[in-house]
C-alpha positions in Angstrom: -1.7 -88.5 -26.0 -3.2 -91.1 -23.9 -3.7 -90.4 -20.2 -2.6 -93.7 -18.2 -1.8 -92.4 -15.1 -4.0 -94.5 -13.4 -3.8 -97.4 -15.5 -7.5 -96.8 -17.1 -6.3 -96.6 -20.8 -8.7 -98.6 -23.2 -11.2 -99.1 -20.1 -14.6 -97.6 -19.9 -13.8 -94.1 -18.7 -12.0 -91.7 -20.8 -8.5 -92.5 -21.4 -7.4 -89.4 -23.8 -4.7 -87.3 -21.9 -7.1 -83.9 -21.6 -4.2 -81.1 -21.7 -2.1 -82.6 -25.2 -5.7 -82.5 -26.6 -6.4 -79.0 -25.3 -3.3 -77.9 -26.1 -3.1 -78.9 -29.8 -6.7 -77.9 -30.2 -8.0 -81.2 -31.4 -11.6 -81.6 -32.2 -12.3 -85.3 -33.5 -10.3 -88.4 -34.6 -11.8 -90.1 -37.3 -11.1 -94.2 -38.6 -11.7 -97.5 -39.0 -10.7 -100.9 -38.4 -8.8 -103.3 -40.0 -8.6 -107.1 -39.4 -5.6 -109.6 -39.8 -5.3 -113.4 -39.6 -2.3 -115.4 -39.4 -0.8 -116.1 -42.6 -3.3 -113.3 -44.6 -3.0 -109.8 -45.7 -4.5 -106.7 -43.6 -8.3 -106.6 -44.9 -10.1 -103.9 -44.5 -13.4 -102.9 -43.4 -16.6 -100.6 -43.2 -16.5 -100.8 -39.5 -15.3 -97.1 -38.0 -14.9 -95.2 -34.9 -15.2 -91.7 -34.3 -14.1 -89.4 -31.4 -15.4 -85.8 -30.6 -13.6 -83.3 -27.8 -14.8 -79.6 -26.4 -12.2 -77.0 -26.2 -10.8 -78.1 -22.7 -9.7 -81.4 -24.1 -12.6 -83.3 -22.7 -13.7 -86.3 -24.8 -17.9 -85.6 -25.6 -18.4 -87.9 -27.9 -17.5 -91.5 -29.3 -18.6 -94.1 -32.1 -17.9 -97.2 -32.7 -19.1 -99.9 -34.8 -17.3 -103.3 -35.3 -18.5 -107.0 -36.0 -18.4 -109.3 -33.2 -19.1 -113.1 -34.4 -21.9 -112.3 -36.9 -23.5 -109.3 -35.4 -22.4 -105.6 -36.6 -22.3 -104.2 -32.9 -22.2 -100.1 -32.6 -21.8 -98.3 -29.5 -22.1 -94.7 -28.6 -21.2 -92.7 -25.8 -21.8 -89.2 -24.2 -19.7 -87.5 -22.0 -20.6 -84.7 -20.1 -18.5 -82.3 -17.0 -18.8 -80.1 -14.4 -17.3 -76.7 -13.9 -14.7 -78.4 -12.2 -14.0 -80.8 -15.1 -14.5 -83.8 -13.3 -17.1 -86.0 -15.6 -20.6 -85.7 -14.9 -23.0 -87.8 -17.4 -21.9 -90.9 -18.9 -24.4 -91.9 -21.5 -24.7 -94.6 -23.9 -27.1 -95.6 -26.7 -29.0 -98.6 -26.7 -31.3 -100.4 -28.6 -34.1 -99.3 -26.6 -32.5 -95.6 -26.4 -30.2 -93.9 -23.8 -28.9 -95.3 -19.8 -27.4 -92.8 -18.0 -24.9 -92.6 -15.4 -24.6 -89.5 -13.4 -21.9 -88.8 -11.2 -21.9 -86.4 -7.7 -18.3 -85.1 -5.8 -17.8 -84.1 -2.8 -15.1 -81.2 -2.2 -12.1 -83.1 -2.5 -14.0 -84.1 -6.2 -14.3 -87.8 -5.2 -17.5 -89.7 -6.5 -20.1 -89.9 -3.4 -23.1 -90.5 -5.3 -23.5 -92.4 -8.9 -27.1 -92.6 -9.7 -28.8 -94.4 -13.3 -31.3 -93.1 -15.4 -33.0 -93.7 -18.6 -33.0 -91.2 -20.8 -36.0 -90.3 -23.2 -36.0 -89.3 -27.0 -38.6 -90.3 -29.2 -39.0 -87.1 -31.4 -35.4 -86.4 -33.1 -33.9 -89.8 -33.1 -30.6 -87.9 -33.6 -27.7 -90.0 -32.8 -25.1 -87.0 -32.4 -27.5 -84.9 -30.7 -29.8 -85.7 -29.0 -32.9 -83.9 -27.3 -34.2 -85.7 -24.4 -37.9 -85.3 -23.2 -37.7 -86.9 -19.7 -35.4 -89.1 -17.7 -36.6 -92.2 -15.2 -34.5 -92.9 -12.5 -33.5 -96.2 -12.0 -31.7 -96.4 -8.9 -28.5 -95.3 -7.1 -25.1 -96.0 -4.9 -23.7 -93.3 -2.6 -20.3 -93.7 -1.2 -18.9 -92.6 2.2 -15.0 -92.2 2.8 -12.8 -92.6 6.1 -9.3 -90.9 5.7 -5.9 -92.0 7.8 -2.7 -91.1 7.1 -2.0 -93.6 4.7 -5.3 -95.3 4.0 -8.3 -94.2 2.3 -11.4 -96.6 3.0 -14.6 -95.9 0.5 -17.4 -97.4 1.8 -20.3 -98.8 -0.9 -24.1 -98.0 -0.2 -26.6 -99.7 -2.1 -30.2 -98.3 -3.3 -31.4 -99.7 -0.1 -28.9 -97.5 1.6 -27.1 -100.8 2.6 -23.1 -100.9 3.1 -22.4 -103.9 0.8 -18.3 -103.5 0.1 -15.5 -101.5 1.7 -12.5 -100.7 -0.3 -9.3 -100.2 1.1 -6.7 -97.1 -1.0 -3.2 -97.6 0.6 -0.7 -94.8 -0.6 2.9 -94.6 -0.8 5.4 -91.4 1.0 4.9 -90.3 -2.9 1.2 -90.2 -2.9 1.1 -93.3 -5.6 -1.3 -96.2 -5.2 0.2 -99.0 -3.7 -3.2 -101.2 -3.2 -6.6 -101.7 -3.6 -8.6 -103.9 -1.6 -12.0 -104.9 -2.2 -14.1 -106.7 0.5 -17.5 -107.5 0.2 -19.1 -107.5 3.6 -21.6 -110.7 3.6 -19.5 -112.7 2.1 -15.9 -111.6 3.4 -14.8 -112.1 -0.6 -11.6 -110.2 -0.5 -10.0 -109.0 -4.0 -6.7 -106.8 -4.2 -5.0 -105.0 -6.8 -1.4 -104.0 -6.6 0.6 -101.2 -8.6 4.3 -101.1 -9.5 5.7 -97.9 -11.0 8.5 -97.3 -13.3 11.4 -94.9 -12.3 9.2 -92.0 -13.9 6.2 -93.0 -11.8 4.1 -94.1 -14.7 2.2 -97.2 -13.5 3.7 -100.4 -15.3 1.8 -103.3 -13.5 -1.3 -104.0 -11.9 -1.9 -107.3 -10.6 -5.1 -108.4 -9.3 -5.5 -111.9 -6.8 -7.5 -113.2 -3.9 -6.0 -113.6 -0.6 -7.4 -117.1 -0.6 -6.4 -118.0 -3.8 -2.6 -118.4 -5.0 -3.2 -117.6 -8.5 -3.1 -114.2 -9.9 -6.1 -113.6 -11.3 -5.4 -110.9 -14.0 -2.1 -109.0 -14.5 -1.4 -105.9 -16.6 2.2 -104.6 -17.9 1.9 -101.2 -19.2 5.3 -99.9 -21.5 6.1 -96.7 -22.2 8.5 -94.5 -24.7 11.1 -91.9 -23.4 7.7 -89.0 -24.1 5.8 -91.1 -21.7 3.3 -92.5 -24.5 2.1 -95.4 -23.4 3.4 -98.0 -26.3 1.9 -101.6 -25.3 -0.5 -103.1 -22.8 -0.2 -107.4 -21.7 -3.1 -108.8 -20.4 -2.3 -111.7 -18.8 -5.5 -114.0 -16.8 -4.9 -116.8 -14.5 -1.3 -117.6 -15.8 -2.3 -116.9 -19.4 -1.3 -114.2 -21.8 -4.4 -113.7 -23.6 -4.1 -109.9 -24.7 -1.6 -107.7 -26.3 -2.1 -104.2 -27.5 0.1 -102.0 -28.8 0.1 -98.7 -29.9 1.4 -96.5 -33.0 2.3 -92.9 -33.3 2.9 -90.5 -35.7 6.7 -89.3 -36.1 6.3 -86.1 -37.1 2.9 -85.0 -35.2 2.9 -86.9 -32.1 -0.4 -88.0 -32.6 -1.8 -91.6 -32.4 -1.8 -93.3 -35.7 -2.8 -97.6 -35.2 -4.2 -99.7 -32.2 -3.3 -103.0 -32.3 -4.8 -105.2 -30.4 -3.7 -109.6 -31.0 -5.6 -112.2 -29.7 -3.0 -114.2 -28.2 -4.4 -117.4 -28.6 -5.2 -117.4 -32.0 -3.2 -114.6 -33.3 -5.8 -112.3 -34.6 -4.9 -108.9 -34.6 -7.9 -105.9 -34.7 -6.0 -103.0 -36.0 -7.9 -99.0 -35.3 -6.4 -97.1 -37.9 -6.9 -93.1 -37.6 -7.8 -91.8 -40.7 -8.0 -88.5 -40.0 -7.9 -85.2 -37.5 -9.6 -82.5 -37.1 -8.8 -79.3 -35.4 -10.2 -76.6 -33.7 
C-alpha cells in the first residue's frame, strides 16, 4: 500500500503506492490518533487525519491535526500532477494562508525547475477547496544534469542563478541507487547517502555520513513482509536509536490499519489508527 521504493515513506512527498490505490479504487482514509505511555492504557484523542486520492491513485489531499507540547498543530496539504503524473503543485496551508511549490520536468521527467509562491484566498476561506485570487512568486532553483554511464550529476542553481551544490547519483548494473553525494561548492561540505537492497530489491538501509567525520550521522532499516509492505522503519542518529515505526495491516483487506510510531527514549508510542475507507 505504501510505495518505498525509494525509501521516501513517511517523508514529505507522497508515500502511498499510486497503482494498489488505483486499482482498489480508494478515495480517502479517514482516523485519528491515539497516544500511549509506559505503564498506561492507549488514550484516545480528538486529533485526526484525513487522506483524499483522484481516480489514478494520486494522493490530492491531506489533514492532519495533532498536539505537539501544548499547541494543537494542523497541517494541510495539496497535491497537484501533470498529464504525465509526475507531481506538479505541492501546497500547504499556513497561518497566513497558502506557500506553494511548483515543480518543472524535463523529458526524461526529472525536476529542472522548483519555483515558490504564495498563494492568495481571502474570499472563501475554504480549507478543502480552495479558490485562489492571485499568486506572488517568491523565488526559484533550477537544476541542470550531466549523464555518464554510471553517474548522474544534478547541479543546484540558486535565485541568483548561482551553482551552489552538485550531487553525485551513482547506479548499480541493475539500475538501483547505490549513492548520493552532496557537495556544497563554497564550502567543500561533502554529505553521502548509501542504499543497501534486500534480495527483492526493496531498499532496506540508507545510511547517511560525512567523509570527514567517522560517525554515521543518520541510518534507516526499512523491513518488509513476503507482499512487499513495508512493516517497520529504525531511525537511528549519531549511534542512537531514537525512532521506530511500525506498521499494521488489515488481514482480510490488505489495507493499512495502525502507525506506530515509539519514541525510543522515552517509550511513547503515537498510534494513527484508520477509522475508515472510502471508495470510489
Amino acid at each position: 500500500m505504501l510505495d518505498n521504493s525509494k525509501g521516501f515513506a513517511f517523508t514529505e512527498l507522497p508515500y502511498f503506492n499510486e497503482q494498489f490505490v488505483k486499482n482498489n479504487r480508494i478515495k480517502t482514509l479517514n482516523g485519528h490518533f491515539q497516544y500511549k505511555k509506559t505503564g498506561d492504557i492507549i488514550r484516545e484523542s480528538k486529533y485526526i487525519y484525513r487522506y483524499e486520492f483522484d481516480r489514478k491513485g494520486h494522493l490530492i489531499y491531506s489533514l492532519e491535526t495533532k498536539l505537539i507540547g501544548t499547541i494543537v498543530d494542523t497541517v494541510v496539504l495539496y497535491y497537484e500532477y501533470d498529464e504525465k503524473n509526475n507531481l506538479s503543485v505541492v501546497r500547504q496551508k499556513d497561518a497566513k494562508g497558502f506557500f506553494s511549490t511548483r515543480f518543472t520536468y524535463d523529458d526524461k521527467d526529472r525536476v529542472i525547475k522548483e519555483e515558490y509562491y504564495r498563494d492568495i484566498d481571502t474570499t472563501t476561506n475554504n480549507v478543502v477547496k480552495p479558490q485562489f485570487e492571485r499568486s506572488t512568486y517568491l523565488n526559484s532553483e533550477r537544476f541542470e544534469y550531466t549523464e555518464n554511464p554510471a553517474v548522474l550529476k544534478k547541479t543546484y542553481f540558486n535565485n541568483y542563478d548561482f551553482p551552489y551544490l552538485d550531487e553525485y547519483l551513482t547506479y548499480n548494473d541493475l539500475g538501483l541507487l547505490k549513492k548520493k553525494e552532496e557537495i556544497i561548492r563554497t564550502t567543500s561540505q561533502m554529505t553521502v547517502t548509501e542504499y543497501d537492497y534486500n534480495p527483492k530489491g526493496w531498499v532496506s538501509r540508507q545510511k547517511i555520513y560525512s567523509p570527514t567525520n567517522k560517525n554515521i550521522q543518520q541510518e534507516i532499516i526499512f523491513n518488509y513482509d513476503a507482499q512487499g509492505n513495508l512493516t517497520d522503519k529504525q531511525i537511528h542518529k549519531n549511534g542512537e536509536h531514537v525512532t521506530e515505526i511500525q506498521l499494521i495491516y488489515n488481514s482480510k483487506t490488505g489495507i493499512l490499519s495502525y502507525t506506530l510510531t515509539r519514541d525510543i527514549k522515552t517509550n511513547f508510542i503515537t498510534i494513527l489508527k484508520i477509522d475508515n475507507v472510502e471508495y470510489f
